[in-house]
C-alpha atoms as an extended CHARMM CRD file, in Angstrom:
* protein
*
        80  EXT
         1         1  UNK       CA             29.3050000000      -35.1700000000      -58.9820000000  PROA      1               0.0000000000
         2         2  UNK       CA             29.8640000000      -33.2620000000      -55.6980000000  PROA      2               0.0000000000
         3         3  UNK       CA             32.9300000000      -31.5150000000      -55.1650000000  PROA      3               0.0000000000
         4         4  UNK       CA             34.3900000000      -32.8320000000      -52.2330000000  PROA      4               0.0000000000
         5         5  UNK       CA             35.4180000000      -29.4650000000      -50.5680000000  PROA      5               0.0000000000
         6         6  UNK       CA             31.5440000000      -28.5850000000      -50.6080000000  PROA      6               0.0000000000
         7         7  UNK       CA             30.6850000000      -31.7910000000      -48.7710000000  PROA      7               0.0000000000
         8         8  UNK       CA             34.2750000000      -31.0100000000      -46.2010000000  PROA      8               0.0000000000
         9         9  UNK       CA             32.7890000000      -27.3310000000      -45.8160000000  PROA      9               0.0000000000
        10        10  UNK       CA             29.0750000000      -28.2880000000      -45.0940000000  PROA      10              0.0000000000
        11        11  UNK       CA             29.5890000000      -31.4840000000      -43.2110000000  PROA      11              0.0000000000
        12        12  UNK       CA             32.1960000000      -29.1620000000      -40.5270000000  PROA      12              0.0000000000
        13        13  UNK       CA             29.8530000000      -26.7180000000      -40.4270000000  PROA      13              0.0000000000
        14        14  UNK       CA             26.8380000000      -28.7850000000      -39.6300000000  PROA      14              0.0000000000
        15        15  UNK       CA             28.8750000000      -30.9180000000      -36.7110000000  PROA      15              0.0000000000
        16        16  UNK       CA             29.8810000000      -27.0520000000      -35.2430000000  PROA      16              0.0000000000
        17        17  UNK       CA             26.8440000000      -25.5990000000      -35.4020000000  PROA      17              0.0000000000
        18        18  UNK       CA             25.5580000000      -29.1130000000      -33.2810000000  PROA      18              0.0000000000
        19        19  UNK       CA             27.9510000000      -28.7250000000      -30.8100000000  PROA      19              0.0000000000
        20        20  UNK       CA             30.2620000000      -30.6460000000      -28.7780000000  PROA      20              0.0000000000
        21        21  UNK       CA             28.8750000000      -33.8210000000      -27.3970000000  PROA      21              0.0000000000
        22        22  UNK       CA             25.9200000000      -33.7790000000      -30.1100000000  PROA      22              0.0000000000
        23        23  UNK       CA             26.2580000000      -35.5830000000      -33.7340000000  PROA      23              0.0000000000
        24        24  UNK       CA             24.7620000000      -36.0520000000      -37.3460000000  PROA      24              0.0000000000
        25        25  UNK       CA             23.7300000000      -38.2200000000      -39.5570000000  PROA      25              0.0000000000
        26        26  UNK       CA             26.1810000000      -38.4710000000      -42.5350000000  PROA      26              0.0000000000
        27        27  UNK       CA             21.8570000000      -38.2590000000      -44.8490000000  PROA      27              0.0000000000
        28        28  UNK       CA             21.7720000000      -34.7420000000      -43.1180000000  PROA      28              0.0000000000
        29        29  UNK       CA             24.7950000000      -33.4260000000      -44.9910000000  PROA      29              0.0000000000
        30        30  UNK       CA             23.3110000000      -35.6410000000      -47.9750000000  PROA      30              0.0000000000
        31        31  UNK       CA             19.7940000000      -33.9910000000      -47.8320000000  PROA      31              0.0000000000
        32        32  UNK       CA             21.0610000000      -30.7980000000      -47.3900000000  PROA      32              0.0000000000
        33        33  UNK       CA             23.7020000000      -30.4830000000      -50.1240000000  PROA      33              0.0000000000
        34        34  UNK       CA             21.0000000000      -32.8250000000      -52.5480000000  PROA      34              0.0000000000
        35        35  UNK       CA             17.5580000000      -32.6760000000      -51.0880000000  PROA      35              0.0000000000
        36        36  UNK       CA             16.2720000000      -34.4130000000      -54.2630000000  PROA      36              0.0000000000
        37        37  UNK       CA             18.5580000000      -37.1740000000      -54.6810000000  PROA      37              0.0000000000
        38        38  UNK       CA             20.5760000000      -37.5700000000      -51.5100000000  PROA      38              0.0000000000
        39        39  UNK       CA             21.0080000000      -41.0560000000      -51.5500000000  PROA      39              0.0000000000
        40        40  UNK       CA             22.9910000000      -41.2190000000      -54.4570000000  PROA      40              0.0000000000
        41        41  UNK       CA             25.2130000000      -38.6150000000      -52.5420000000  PROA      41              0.0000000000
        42        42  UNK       CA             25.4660000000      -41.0600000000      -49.5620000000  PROA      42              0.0000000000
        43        43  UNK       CA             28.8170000000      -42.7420000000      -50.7460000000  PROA      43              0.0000000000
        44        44  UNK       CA             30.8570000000      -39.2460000000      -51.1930000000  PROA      44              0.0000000000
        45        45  UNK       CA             29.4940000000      -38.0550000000      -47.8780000000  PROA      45              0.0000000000
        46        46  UNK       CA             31.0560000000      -41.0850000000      -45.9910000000  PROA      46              0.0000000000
        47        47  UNK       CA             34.6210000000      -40.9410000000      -48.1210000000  PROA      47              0.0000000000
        48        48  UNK       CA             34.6780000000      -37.2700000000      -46.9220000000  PROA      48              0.0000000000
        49        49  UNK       CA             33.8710000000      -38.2180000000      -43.3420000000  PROA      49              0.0000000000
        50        50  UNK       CA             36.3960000000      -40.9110000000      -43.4540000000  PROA      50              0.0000000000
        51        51  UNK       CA             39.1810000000      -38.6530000000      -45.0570000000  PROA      51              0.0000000000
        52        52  UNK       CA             38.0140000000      -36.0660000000      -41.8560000000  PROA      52              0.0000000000
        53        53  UNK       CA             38.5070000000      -38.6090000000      -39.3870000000  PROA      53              0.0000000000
        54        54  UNK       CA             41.6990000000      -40.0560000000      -40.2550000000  PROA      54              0.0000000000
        55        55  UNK       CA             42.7400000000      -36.1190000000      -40.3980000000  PROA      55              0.0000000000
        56        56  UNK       CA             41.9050000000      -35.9230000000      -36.4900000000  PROA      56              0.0000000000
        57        57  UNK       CA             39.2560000000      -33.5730000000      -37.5840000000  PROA      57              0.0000000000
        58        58  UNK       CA             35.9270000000      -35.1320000000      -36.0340000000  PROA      58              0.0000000000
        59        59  UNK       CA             34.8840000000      -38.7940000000      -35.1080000000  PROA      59              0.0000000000
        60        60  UNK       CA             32.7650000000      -41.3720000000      -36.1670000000  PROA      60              0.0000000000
        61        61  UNK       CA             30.5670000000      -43.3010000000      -33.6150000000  PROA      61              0.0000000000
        62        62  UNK       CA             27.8690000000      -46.0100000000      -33.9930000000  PROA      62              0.0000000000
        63        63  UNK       CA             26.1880000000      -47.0110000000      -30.8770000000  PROA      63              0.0000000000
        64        64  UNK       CA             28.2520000000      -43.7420000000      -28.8740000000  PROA      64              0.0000000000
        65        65  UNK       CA             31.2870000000      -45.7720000000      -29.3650000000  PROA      65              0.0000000000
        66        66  UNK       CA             34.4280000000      -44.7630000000      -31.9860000000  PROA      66              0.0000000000
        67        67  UNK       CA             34.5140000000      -46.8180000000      -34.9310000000  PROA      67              0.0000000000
        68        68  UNK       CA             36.9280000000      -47.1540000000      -37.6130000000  PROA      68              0.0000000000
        69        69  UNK       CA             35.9930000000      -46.2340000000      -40.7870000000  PROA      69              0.0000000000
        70        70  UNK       CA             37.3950000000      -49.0540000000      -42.4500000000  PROA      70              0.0000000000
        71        71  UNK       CA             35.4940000000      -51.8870000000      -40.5530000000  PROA      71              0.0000000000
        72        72  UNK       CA             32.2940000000      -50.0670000000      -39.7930000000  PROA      72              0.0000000000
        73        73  UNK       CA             28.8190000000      -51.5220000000      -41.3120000000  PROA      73              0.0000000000
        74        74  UNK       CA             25.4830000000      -49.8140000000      -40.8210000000  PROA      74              0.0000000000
        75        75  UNK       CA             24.6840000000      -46.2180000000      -39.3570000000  PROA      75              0.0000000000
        76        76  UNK       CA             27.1900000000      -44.4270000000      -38.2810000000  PROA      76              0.0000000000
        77        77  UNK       CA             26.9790000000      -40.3100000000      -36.1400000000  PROA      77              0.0000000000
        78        78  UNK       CA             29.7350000000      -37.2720000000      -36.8240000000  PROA      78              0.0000000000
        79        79  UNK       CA             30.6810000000      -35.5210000000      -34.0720000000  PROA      79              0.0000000000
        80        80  UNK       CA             33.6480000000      -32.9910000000      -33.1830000000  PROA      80              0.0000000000
């Protein structure tokens, strides 16, 4: 199991190094931090984002819009 720091670290660091106004994919911290079996990672990566979120510390969007966390089904993009 993935510590969650490592996913908080790498998933910040990935929506800096995008860049204001640009996002990821939640599977891009997944493949990064698992390249082998990222799926199974999928789950911890969105908890993480979630926690993130609620902290004020990035957003979630589907569709360019803000979602919450809580009611949100399908893809979803991290942004600053």
């Amino acid at each position: 199991m993935m510590k969650a720091q490592e996913i908080e670290k790498t998933l910040l660091d990935m929506v800096a190094a995008r860049g204001l106004g640009k996002s990821i994919c939640p599977s891009e911290v997944a493949r990064r931090l698992a390249p082998e079996d990222w799926r199974s990672l999928m789950p911890e990566v969105r908890a993480v984002a979630n926690e993130l979120q609620a902290a004020g510390k990035l957003r979630m969007t589907q569709g360019g819009v803000d979602v919450d966390p809580k009611e949100v089904r399908g893809p979803i993009r991290l942004r600053l």
